[in-house]
DOMAR-483128 format. One record per residue (C-alpha): residue number from 1; residue in three letters; x, y, z. Coordinates in steps of 0.001 Angstrom, whole numbers. Layout:
N
NUM | ALA | X | Y | Z .
...
//
This chain:
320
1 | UNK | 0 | 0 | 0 .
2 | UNK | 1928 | 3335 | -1315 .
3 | UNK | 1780 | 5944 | 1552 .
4 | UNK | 2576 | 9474 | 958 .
5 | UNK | 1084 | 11311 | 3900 .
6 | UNK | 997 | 10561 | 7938 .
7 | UNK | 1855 | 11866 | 10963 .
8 | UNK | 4541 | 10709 | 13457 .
9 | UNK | 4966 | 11258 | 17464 .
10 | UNK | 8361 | 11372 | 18154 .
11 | UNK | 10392 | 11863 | 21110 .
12 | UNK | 14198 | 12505 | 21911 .
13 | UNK | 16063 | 10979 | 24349 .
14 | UNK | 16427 | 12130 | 28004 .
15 | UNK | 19536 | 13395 | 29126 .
16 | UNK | 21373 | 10743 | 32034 .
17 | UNK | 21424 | 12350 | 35280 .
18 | UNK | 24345 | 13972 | 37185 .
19 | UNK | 25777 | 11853 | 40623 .
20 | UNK | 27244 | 12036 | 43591 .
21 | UNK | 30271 | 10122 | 44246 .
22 | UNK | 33713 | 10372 | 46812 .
23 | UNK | 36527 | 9540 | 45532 .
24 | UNK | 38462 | 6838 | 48768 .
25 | UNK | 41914 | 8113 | 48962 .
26 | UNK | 44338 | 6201 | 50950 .
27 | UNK | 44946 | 7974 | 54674 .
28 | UNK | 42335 | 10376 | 54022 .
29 | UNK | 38677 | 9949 | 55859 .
30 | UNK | 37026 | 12014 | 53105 .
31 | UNK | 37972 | 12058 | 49673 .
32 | UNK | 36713 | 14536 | 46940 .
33 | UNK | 33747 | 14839 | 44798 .
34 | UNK | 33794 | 12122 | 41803 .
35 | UNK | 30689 | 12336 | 40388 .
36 | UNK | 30350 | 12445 | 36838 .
37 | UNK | 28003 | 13855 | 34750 .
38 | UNK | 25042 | 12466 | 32915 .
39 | UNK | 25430 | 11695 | 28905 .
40 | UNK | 23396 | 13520 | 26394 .
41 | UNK | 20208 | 12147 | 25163 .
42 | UNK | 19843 | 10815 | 21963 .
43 | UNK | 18491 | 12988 | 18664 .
44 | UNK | 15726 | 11714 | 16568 .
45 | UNK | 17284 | 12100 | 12766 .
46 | UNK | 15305 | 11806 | 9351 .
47 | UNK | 17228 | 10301 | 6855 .
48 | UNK | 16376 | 11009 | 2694 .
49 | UNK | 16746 | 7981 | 619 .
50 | UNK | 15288 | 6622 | -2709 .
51 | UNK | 12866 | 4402 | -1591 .
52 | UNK | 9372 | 6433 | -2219 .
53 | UNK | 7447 | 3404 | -810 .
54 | UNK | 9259 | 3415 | 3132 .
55 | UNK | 6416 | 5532 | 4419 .
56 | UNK | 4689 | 1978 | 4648 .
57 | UNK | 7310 | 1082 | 7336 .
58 | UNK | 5629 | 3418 | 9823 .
59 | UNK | 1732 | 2064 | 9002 .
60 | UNK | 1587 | 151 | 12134 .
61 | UNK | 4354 | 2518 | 14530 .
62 | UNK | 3490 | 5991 | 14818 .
63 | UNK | 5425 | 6572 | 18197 .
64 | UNK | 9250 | 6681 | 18068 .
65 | UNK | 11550 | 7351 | 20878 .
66 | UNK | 15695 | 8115 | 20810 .
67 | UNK | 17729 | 6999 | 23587 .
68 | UNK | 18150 | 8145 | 27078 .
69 | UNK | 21494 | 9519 | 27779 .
70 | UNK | 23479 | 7082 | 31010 .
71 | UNK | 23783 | 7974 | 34737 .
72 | UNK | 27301 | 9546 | 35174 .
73 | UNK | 29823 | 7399 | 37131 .
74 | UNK | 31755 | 7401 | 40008 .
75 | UNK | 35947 | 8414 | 39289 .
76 | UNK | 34889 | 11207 | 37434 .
77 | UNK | 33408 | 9261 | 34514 .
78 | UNK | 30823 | 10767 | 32070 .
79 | UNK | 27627 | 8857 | 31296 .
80 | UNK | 27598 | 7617 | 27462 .
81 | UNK | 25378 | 9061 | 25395 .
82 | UNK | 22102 | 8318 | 24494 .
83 | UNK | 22143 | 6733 | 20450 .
84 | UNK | 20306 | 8637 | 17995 .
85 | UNK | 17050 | 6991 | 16586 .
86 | UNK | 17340 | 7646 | 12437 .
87 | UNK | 14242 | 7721 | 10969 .
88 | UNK | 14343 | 7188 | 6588 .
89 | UNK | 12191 | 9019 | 4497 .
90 | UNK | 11520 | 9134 | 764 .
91 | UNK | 13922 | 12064 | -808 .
92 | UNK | 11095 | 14855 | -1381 .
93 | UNK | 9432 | 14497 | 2061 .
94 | UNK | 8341 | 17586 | 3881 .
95 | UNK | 8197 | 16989 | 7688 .
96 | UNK | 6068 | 19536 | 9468 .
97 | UNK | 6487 | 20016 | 13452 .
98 | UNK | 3539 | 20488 | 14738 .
99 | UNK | 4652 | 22039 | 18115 .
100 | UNK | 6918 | 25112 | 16680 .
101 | UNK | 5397 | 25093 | 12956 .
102 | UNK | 9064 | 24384 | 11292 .
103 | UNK | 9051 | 23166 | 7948 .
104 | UNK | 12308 | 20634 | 6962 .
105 | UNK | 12213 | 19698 | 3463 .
106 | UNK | 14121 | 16567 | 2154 .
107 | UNK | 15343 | 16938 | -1411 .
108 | UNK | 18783 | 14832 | -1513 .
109 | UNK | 19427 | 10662 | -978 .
110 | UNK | 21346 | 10532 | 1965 .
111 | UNK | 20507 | 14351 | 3760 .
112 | UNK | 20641 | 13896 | 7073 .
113 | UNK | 18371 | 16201 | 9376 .
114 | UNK | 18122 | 16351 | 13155 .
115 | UNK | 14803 | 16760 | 13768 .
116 | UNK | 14450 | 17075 | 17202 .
117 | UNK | 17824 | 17271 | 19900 .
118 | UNK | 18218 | 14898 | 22593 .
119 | UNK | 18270 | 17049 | 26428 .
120 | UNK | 21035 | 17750 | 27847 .
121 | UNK | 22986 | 15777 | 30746 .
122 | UNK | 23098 | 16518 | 34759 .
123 | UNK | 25723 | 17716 | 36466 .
124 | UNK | 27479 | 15553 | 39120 .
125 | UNK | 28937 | 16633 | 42309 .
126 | UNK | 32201 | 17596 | 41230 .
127 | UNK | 30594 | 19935 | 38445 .
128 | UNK | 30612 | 21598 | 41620 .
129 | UNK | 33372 | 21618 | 43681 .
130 | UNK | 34728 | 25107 | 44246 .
131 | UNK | 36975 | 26849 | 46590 .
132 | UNK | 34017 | 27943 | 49503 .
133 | UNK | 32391 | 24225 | 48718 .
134 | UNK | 34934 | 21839 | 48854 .
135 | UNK | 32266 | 18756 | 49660 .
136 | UNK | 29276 | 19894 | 47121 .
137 | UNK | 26373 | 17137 | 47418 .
138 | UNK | 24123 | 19025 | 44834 .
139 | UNK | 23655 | 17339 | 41256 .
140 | UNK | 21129 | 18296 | 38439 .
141 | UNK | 19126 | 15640 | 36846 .
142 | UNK | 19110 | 14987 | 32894 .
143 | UNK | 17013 | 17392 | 30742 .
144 | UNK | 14064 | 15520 | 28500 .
145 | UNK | 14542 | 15505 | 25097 .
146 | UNK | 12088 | 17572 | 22554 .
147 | UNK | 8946 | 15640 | 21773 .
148 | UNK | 6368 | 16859 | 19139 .
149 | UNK | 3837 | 15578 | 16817 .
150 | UNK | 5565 | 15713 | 13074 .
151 | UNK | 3273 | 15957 | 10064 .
152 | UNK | 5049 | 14089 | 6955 .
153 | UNK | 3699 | 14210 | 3408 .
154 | UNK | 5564 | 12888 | 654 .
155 | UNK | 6140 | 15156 | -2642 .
156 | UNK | 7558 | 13295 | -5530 .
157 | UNK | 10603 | 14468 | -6939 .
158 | UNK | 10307 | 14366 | -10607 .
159 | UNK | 11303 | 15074 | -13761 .
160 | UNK | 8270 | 14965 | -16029 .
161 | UNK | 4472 | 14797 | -14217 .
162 | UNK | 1568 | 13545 | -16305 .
163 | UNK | -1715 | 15216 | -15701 .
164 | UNK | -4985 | 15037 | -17107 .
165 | UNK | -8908 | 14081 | -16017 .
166 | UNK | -9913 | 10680 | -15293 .
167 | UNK | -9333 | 8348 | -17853 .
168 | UNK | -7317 | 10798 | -20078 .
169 | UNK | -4592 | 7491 | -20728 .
170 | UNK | -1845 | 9036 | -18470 .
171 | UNK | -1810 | 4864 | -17092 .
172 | UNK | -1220 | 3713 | -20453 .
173 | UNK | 1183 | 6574 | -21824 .
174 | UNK | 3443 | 6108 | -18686 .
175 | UNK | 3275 | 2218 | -19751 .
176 | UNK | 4293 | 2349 | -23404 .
177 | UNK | 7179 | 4672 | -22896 .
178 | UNK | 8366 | 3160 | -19573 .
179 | UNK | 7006 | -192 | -19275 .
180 | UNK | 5525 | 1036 | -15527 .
181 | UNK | 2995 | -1745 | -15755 .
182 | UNK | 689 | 918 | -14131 .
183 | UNK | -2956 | -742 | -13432 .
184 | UNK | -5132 | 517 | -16577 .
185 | UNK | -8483 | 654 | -17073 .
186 | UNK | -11511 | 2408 | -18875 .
187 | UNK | -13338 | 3991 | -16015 .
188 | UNK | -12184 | 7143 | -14327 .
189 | UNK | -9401 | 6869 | -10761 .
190 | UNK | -8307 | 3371 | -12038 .
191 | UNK | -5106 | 5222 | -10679 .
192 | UNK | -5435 | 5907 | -7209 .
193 | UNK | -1476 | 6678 | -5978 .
194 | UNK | 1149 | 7986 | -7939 .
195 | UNK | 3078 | 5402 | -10671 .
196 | UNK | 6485 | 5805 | -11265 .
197 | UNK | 8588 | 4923 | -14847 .
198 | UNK | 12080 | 5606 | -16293 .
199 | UNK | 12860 | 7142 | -19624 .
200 | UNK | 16772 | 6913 | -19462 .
201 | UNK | 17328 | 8511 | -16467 .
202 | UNK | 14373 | 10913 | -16797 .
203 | UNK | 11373 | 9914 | -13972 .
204 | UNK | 8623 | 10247 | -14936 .
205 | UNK | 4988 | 9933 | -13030 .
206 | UNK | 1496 | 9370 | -13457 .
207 | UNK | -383 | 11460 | -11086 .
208 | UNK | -4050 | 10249 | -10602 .
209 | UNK | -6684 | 11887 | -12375 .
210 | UNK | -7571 | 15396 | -11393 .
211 | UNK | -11548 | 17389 | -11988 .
212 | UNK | -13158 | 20813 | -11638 .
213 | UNK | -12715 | 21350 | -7399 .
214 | UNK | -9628 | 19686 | -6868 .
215 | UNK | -8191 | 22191 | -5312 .
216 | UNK | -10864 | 22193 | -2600 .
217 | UNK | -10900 | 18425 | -2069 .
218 | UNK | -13273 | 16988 | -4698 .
219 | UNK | -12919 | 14014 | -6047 .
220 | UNK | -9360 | 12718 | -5382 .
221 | UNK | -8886 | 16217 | -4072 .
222 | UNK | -5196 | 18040 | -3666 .
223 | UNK | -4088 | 15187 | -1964 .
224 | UNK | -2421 | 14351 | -5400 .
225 | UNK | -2040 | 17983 | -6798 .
226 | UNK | 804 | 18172 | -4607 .
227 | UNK | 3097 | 15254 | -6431 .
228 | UNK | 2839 | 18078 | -9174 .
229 | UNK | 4535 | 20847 | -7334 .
230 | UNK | 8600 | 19462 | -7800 .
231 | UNK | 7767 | 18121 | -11415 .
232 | UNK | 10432 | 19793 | -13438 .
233 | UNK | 8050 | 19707 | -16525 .
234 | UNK | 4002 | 18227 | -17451 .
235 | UNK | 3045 | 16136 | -20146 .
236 | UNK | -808 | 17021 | -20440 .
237 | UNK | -2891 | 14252 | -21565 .
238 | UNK | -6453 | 15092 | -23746 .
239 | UNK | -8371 | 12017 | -24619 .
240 | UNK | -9937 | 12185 | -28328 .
241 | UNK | -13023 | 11188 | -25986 .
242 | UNK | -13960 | 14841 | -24699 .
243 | UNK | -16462 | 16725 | -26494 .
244 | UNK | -14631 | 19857 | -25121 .
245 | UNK | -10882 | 19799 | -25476 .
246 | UNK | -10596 | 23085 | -24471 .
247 | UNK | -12580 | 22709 | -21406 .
248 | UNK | -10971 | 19830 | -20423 .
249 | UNK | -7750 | 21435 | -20546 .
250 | UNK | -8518 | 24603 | -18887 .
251 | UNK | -10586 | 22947 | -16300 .
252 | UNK | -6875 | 20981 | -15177 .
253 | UNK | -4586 | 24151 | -15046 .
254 | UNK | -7623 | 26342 | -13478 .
255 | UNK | -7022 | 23459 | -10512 .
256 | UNK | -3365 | 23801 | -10729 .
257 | UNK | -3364 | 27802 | -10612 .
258 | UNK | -5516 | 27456 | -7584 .
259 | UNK | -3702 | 24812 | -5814 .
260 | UNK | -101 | 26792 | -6951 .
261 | UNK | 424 | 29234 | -9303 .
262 | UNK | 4211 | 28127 | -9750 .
263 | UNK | 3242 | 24770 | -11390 .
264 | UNK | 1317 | 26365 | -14452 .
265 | UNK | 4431 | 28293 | -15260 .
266 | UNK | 6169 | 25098 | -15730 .
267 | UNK | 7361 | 24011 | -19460 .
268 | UNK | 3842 | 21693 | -20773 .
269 | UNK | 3362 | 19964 | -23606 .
270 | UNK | -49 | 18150 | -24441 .
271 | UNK | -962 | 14911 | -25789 .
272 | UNK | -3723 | 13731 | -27690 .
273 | UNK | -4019 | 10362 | -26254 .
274 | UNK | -6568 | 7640 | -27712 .
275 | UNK | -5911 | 9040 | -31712 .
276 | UNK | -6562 | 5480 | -32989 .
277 | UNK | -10458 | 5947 | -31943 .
278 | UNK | -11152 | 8832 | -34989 .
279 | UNK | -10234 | 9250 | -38417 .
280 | UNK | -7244 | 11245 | -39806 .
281 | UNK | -9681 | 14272 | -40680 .
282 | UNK | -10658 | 13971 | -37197 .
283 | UNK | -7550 | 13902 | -35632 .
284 | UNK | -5918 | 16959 | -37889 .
285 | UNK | -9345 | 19179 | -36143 .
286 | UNK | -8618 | 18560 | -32858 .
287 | UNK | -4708 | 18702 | -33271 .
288 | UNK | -5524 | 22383 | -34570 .
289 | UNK | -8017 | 23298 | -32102 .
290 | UNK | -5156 | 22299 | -29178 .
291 | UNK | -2507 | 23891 | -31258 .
292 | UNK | -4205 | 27215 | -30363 .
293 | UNK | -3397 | 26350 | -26617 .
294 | UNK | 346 | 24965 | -26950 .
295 | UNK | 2609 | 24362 | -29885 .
296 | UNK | 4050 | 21634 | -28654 .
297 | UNK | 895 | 19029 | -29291 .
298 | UNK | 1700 | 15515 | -29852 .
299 | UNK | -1035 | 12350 | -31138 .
300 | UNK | -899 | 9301 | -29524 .
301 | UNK | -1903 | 5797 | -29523 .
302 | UNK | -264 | 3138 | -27722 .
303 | UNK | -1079 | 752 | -30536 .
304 | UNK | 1080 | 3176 | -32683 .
305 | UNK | 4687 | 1900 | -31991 .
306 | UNK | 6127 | 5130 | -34359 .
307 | UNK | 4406 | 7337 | -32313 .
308 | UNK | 5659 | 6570 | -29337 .
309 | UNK | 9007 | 6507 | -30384 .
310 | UNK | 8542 | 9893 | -31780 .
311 | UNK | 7685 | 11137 | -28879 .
312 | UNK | 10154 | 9464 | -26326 .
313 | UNK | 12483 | 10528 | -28764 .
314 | UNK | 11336 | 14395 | -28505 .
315 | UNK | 11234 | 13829 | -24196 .
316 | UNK | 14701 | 12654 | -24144 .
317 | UNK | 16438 | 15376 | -26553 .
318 | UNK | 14243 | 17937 | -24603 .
319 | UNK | 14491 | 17277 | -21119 .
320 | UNK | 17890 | 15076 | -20849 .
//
């Protein structure tokens, strides 16, 4: 099951505690303060790697907890500190803390990010030993560690995002030129989670079908419009099926404007998926009536193995 959006409660660890101790010297009845102080607690760390499914990991766990930091010891001895619990994420994860309202973003395999700092250790006995207080007894105990409530939703990091209504063959598209195997069918939210494919080197995803109110939460809502916001570039597909092309396409990047207007400023091109369905006077209309929206218009048919080279071949010379 692909999860791109939950919320964790995590806690640092608790810093170890300061002692008292007395160092036994030989011929002396009293000895002076040994006591060491406590070790630092552990911090909880998120960890960016490739793997956009891990978010499943945490399905069952939603409570995570870092090390404690140790006791200190007699002879002067520090307490070791508390490990650090990592935590992995997809890269393109945006962890919100819901305490303090900070924002971390995770945009690189392997960026490491402390997320929340382990407390700080107590001070033993001879943290205190001084000149007028040659025998302290006081100690301070380990600090707790920060705790909060982290929001985590995942934002794919792509190069190329297709969009399009229900049933616009973004499934099938993503299939011929990548060989996805994304689940297709001919009813509308056959896609209901992102599908990844590669185009040598270039990513490329299918982001489940979008309609008019998106942006508010209809249908499918924005919990998809976000996988659109780090897509370098949109391939906008247009079944041969709608009456209104130009509805159908304005009604997608009216949602998109609303949801962000960053993403319609980024480089589109449009598809005409489904071309084998009409006639070659048909096609050539609706070619020119999208032309009027985009210059870069492309027909399609997966049963049409020179189109689909043609256009993997203009994707790779224009985004590689």
């Amino acid at each position: 099951m692909f999860i791109d959006e939950l919320t964790l409660h995590l806690r640092a660890g608790r810093g170890g505690n300061g002692v008292e101790r007395w160092r036994h010297e030989k011929g002396k009845e009293y000895g002076g303060p040994s006591g060491g102080n406590g070790g630092k607690g552990g911090d909880i760390v998120a960890v960016a790697v490739h793997d956009i499914g891990i978010l499943s990991a945490y399905r069952n766990t939603k409570e995570f907890a870092a090390e404690a930091g140790e006791s200190g010891k007699r002879d002067s001895k520090h307490g070791g500190d508390g490990e650090a619990t990592e935590l992995k994420f997809p890269v393109g994860t945006r962890l919100t803390n819901r305490t303090t309202g900070h924002v971390i973003e995770l945009l690189k395999v392997g960026e490491k990010t402390v997320l929340l700092k382990g407390g700080r250790g107590g001070m033993g006995n001879e943290h205190f030993k001084s000149s007028t207080n040659v025998r302290p007894k006081q100690v301070t105990l380990g600090a707790s560690g920060e705790e909060a409530d982290f929001y985590i939703e995942l934002l794919l990091v792509v190069d190329i995002g297709l969009i399009g209504l229900p049933n616009a063959g973004k499934s099938s598209l993503l299939n011929a030129l990548t060989r996805a195997q994304s689940k297709v069918g001919g009813f509308p939210f056959t896609t209901l989670e992102p599908s990844l494919g590669d185009l040598y080197g270039l990513t490329i995803a299918d982001i489940p079908g979008l309609l008019a109110g998106a942006s508010e939460g209809r249908g499918l809502g924005h919990k998809f419009l976000r996988h659109v916001e780090r897509t370098r570039s949109l391939i906008h597909c247009l079944s041969v099926e709608e009456e209104d092309l130009i509805s159908a396409y304005k009604t997608i990047r009216q949602e998109l404007e609303r949801y962000n207007e960053a993403i319609i400023k980024k480089p589109e091109i449009i598809v005409l998926t489904k071309v084998d369905m009409i006639t070659e006077a048909e096609k050539k209309e609706k070619l020119t009536i999208l032309k009027k929206l985009n210059k870069d218009v492309f027909p399609m048919s997966i049963l049409d193995d020179e189109l689909i080279k043609q256009f993997s071949d203009h994707i790779t010379q224009t985004y590689k």
